[in-house]
LOMAR-945661 format. One record per residue (C-alpha): z, x, y; residue in three letters. Coordinates in steps of 0.25 Angstrom, whole numbers, plus 5000, padded with zeros to 4 digits. Each point is the difference from the previous one (the first is absolute). Last residue first. Example, Ala and Ser with C-alpha at 12.3 -4.5 7.8 and 13.67 -1.06 7.14 Angstrom:
c3, c1, c2, residuo
5029, 5055, 4996, Ser;
5002, 4994, 4986, Ala;
This chain:
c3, c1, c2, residuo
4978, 5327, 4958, Unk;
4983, 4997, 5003, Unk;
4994, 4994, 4988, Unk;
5014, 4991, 4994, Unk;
5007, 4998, 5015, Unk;
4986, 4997, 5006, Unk;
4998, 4988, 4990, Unk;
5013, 4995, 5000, Unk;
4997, 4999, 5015, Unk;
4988, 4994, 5001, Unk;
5002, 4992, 4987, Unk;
5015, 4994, 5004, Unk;
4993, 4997, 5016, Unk;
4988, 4991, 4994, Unk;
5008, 4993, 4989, Unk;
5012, 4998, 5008, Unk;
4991, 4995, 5013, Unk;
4991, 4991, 4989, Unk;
5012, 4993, 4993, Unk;
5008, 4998, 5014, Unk;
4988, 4994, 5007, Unk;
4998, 4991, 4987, Unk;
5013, 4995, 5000, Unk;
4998, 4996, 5016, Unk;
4987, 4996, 4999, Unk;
5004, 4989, 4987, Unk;
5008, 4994, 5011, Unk;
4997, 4987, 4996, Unk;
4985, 4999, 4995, Unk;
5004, 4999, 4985, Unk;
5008, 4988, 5002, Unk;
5011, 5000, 4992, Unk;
5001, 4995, 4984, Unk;
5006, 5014, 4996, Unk;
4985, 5001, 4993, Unk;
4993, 4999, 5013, Unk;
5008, 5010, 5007, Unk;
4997, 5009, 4986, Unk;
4985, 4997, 5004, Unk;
5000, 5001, 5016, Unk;
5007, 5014, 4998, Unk;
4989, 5006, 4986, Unk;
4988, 4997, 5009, Unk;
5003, 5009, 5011, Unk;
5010, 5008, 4993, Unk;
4987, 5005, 4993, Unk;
4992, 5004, 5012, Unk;
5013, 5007, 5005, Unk;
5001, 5009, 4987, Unk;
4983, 5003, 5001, Unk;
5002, 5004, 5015, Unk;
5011, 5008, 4997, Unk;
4996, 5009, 4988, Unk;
4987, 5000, 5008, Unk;
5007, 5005, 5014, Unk;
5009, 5009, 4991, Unk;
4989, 5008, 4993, Unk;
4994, 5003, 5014, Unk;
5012, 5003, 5009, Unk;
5004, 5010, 4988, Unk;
4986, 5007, 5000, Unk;
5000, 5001, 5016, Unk;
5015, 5006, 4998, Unk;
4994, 5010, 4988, Unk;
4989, 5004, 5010, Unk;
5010, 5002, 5013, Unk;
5009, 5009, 4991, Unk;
5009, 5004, 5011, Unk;
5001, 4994, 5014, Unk;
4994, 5007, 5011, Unk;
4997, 4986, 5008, Unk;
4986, 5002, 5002, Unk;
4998, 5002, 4986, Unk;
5009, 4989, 4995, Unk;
4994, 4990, 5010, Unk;
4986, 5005, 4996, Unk;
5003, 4998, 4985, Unk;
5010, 4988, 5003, Unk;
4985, 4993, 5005, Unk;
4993, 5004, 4990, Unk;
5011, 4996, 4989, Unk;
4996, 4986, 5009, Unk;
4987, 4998, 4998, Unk;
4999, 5004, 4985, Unk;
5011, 4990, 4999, Unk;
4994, 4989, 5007, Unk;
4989, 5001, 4989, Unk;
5008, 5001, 4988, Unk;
5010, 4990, 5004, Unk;
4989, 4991, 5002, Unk;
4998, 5002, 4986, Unk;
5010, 5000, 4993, Unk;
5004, 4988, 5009, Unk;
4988, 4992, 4995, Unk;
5004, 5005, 4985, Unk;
5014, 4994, 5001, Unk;
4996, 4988, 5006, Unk;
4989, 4997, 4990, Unk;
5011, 5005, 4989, Unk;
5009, 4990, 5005, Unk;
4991, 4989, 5002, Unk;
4994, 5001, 4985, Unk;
5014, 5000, 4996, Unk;
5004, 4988, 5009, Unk;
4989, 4991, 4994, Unk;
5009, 4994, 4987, Unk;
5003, 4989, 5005, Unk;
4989, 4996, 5013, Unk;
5000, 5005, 5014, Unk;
4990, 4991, 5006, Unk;
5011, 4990, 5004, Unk;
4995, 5002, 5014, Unk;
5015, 5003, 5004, Unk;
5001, 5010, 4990, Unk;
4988, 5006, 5002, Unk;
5004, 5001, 5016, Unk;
5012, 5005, 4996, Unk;
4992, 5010, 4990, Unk;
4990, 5004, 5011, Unk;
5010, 5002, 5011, Unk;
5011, 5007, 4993, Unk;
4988, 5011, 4995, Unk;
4996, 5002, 5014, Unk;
5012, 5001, 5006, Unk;
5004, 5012, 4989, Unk;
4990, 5007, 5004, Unk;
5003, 4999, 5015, Unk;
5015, 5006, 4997, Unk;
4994, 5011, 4991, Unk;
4993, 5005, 5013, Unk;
5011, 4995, 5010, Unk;
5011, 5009, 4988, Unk;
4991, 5011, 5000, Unk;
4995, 5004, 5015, Unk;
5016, 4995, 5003, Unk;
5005, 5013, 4991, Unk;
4988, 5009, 5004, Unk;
5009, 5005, 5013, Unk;
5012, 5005, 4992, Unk;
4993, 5007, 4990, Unk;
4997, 5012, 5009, Unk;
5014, 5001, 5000, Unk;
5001, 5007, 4986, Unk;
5014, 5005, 4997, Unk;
5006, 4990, 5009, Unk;
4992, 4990, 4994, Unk;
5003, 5005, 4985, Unk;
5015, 5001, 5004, Unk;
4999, 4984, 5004, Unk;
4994, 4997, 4987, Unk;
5011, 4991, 4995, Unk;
5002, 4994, 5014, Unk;
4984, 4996, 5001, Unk;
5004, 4991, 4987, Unk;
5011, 4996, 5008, Unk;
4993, 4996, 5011, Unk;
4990, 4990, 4990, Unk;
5013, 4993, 4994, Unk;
5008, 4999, 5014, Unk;
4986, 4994, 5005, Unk;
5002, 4989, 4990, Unk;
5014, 4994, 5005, Unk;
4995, 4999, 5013, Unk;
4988, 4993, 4996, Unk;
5011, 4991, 4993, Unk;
5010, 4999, 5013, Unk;
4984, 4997, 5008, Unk;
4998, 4989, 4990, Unk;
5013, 4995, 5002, Unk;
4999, 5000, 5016, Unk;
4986, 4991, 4999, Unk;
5003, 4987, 5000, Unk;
5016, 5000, 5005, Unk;
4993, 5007, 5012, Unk;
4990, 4991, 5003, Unk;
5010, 4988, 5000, Unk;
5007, 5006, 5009, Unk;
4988, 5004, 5008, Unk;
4994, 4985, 5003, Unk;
4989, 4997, 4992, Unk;
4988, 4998, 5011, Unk;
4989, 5011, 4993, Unk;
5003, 4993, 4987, Unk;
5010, 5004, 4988, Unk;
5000, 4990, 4987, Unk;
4990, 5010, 4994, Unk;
5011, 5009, 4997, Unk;
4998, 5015, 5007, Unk;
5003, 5010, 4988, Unk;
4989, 5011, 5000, Unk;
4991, 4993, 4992, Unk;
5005, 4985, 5003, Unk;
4994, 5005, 5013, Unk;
4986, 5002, 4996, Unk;
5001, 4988, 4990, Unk;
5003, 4990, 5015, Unk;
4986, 4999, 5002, Unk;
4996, 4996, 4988, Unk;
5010, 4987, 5000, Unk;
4995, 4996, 5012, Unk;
4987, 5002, 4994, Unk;
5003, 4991, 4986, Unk;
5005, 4987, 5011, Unk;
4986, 5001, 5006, Unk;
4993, 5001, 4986, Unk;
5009, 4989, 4995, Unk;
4999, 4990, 5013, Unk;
4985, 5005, 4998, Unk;
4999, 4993, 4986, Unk;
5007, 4987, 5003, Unk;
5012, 4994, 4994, Unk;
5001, 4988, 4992, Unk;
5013, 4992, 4996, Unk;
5008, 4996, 4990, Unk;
4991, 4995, 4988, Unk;
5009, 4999, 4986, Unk;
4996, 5012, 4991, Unk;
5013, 4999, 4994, Unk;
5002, 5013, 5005, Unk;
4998, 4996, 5014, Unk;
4987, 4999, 5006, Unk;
4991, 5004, 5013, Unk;
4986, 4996, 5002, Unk;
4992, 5011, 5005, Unk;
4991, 4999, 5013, Unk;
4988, 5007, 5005, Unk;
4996, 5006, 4987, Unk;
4997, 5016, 5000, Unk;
5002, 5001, 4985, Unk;
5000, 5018, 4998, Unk;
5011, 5005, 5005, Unk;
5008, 4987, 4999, Unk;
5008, 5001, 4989, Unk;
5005, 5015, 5007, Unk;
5000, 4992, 5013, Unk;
5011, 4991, 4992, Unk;
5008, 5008, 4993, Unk;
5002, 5010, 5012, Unk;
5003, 4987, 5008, Unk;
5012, 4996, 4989, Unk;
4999, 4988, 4990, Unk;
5010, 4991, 5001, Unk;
4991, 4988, 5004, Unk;
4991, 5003, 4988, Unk;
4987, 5001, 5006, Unk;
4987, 4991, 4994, Unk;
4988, 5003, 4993, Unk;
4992, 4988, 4995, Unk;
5002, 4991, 4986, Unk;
4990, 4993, 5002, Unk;
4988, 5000, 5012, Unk;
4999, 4986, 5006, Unk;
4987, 4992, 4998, Unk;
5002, 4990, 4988, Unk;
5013, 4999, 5000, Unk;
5000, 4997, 5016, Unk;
4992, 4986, 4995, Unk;
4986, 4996, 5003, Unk;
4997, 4987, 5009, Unk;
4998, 5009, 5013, Unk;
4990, 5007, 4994, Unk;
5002, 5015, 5002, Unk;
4995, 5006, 5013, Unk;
5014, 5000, 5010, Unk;
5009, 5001, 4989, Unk;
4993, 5013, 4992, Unk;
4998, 5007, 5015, Unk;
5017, 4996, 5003, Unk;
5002, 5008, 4988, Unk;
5008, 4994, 4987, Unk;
5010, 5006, 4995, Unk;
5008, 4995, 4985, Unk;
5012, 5000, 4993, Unk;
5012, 5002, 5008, Unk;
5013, 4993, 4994, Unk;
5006, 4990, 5010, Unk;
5006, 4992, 4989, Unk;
4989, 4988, 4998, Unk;
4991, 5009, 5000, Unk;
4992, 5011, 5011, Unk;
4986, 5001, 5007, Unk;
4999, 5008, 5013, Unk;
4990, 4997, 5011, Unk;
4995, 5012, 5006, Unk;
4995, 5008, 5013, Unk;
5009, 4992, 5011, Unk;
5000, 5006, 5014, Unk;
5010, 4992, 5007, Unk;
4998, 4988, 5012, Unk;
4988, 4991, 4996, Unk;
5001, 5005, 4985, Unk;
5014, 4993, 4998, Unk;
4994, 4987, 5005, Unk;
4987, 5003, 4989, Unk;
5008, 5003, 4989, Unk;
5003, 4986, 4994, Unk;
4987, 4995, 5002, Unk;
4994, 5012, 4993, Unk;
5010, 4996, 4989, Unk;
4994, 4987, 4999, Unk;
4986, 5004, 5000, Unk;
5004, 5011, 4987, Unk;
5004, 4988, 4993, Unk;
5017, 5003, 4995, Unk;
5000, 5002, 4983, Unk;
5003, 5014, 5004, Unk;
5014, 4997, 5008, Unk;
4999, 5004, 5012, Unk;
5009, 5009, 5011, Unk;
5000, 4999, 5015, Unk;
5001, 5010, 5012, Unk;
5007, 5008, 4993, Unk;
5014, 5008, 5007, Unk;
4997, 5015, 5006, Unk;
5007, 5011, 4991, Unk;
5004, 5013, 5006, Unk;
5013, 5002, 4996, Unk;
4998, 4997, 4985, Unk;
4987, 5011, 5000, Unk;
5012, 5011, 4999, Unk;
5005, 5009, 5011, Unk;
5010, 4991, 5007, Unk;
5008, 4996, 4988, Unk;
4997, 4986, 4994, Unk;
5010, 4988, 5003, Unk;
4996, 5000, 5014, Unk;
4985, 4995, 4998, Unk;
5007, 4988, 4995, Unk;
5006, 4996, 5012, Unk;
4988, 5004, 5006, Unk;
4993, 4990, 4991, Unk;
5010, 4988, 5006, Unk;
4997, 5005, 5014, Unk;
4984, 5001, 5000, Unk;
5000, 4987, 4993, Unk;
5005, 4993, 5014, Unk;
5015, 5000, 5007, Unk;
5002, 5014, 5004, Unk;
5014, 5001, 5002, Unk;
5006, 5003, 4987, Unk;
4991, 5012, 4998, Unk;
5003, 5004, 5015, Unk;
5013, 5009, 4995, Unk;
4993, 5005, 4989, Unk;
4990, 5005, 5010, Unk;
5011, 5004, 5009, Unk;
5008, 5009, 4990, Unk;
4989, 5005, 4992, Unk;
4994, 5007, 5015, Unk;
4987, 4993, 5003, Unk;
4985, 5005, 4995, Unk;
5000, 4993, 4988, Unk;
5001, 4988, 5009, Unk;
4990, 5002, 5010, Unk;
4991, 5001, 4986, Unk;
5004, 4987, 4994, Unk;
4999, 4992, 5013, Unk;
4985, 5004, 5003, Unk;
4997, 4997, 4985, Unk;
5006, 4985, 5000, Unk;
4993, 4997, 5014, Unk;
5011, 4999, 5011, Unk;
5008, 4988, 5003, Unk;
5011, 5003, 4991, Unk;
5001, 5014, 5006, Unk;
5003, 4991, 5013, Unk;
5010, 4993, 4996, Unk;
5008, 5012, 4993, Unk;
4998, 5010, 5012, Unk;
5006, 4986, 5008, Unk;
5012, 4998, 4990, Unk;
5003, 5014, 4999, Unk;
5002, 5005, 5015, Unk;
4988, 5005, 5007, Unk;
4997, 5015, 5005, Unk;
4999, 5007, 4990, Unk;
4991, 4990, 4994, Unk;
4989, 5004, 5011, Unk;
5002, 5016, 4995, Unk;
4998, 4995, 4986, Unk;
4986, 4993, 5005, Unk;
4997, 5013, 5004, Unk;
5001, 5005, 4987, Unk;
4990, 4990, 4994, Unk;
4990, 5001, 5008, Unk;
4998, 4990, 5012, Unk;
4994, 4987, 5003, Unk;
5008, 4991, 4991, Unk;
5012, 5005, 5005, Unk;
4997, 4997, 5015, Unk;
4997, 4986, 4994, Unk;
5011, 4998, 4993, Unk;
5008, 5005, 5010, Unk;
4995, 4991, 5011, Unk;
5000, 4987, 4992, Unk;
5015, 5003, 4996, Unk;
5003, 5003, 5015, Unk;
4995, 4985, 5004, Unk;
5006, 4994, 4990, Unk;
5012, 5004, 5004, Unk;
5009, 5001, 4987, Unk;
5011, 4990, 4996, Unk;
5009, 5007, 4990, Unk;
4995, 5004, 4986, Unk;
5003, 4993, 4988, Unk;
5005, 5009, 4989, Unk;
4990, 4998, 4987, Unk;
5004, 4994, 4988, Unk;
């Protein structure tokens, strides 16, 4: 039962509606801001299902639950709904039907049916369920519009057609989608039983917010920050990732502390350390990228991760080999120039370590997304960090270790 709202102007109700109609979705949130529940509520009422839908996904949780009750039309019972799915699954974005069928229904009675709801929203399909709400047939507005009108929707609609599980995550759903580009899916429970419909570029535009927040899941920035979250919250976000980073560079600095006679011994070494460790670092970017995007692609199949290792190991083979030549030409002039001792044994040293380096950190680069994976995290949180401290030690512990064994 829905709250009754109190007396609203309807002068202002008309004014909001409109505005809101006539702007993106974001801005309308800004417009919302500024008006109490009831009249946000009214006037999202008023607004065209798929409009409503999208202003609301892009509201706090708090006042988008809040406006639920207020909303008085089929937009607000099926945000109600929508609410009992977590943000990033296909449940939060559902849109209500139109209107359903039953397949013995005449194909002209349902165009009937359809036409008022076609005046003032973009419908595509007509869906067929039984007597229980199951879904079992679609039928395109092209087959309605040039079937005889006397046939039935059994006899045109397309059986058993691909739907959404409600629960089912975005990932999931642009993975299913990849290769069906349908303007609109029908949504189901796991009874089947028809829920709602969402729209293929609310997907699509939804899957790119979630894109752009990847890069800083990497290094720990949660996707829940924006450009206007206040710094408190920031902070809270990010400081325990920076504590674990923290945590990591101890690891790498005391590989270096190990070796610490080695660099005193040898100071031309000093100045290749960042040359190895940005070097290997890039290698391993490389890899991570390729496999997280694999994975989010689903085009990493059970099984494939050997064949992806020992493609990753062999590319940084060989790029180590030919950034390595590069830079044990560089540590030669630099050795030379510098008077230190050995200059062709320190170039050979800066060689071997940049490909043992550059194959290691093409390795973690797949091997960090796919043990996160197999914990049940996300393989794109923080995976830079644990991969920054697995190339900096491998890069750093084979320079020097290296030099220690050919030069001391």
């Amino acid at each position: 039962m829905k709250a009754q709202p109190s007396p609203i102007d309807e002068s202002r109700l008309r004014q909001l509606a409109a505005a809101l109609s006539r702007r993106a979705p974001l801005d309308g949130v800004v417009l919302l801001e500024r008006a109490d529940d009831a009249l946000a509520g009214a006037a999202l009422g008023r607004l065209e299902p798929q409009l409503a839908i999208r202003i609301l996904a892009c509201l706090s949780p708090e006042r988008s639950e809040a406006l639920a009750p207020a909303i008085d039309s089929a937009v607000g019972d099926q945000w109600t709904l929508n609410l009992g799915y977590g943000d990033d699954t296909v449940g939060r974005l559902m849109e209500p039907v139109p209107a359903t069928f039953s397949a013995g229904d005449a194909v002209g009675d349902a165009v009937e049916k359809l036409r008022p709801f076609a005046a003032e929203r973009q419908v595509v399909y007509a869906f067929v369920v039984d007597g229980d709400g199951r879904l079992e047939g679609v039928v395109a507005m092209r087959e309605l519009l040039f079937a005889d009108p006397s046939e039935r929707l059994a006899d045109v609609m397309v059986s058993e057609p691909f739907y959404f599980r409600a629960e089912a995550t975005l990932e999931e759903a642009m993975r299913a989608v990849l290769r069906r580009h349908y303007p609109v899916y029908p949504v189901c429970d796991p009874e089947r039983r028809l829920l709602g419909i969402v729209r293929g570029y609310a997907l699509f535009e939804r899957h790119a917010i979630e894109i752009t927040a990847q890069s800083g899941r990497m290094v720990g920035v949660e996707k829940e920050e924006r450009l206007v979250t206040p710094w408190r919250t920031s902070l809270r976000l990010r400081h325990p990732w920076l504590q674990l980073n923290l945590l990591t560079a101890f690891a790498a600095a005391a590989v270096v502390g190990v070796f610490e006679s080695t660099i005193a011994s040898i100071v031309a070494l000093a100045a290749f350390l960042p040359v190895l460790a940005g070097q290997s670092g890039n290698t391993g970017c490389q890899a991570l990228a390729v496999t997280i995007r694999g994975l989010t692609l689903n085009e990493l199949k059970p099984g494939m991760e050997r064949k992806l290792l020992a493609k990753e190991a062999l590319l940084g083979l060989a790029n180590g080999a030919l950034v390595g030549v590069v830079a044990a030409l560089g540590m030669l002039v630099y050795a030379s120039l510098s008077g230190a001792a050995s200059p062709y044994l320190l170039a050979g040293v800066v060689l071997l370590a940049m490909i043992g380096s550059c194959v290691a950190s093409g390795v973690s680069g797949v091997c960090v997304p796919l043990v996160l994976r197999r914990l049940g995290a996300d393989p794109a949180t923080a995976s830079a960090i644990f991969l920054t401290t697995a190339t900096d030690i491998a890069s750093m512990g084979l320079l020097l270790g290296l030099a220690t064994a050919l030069l001391l």
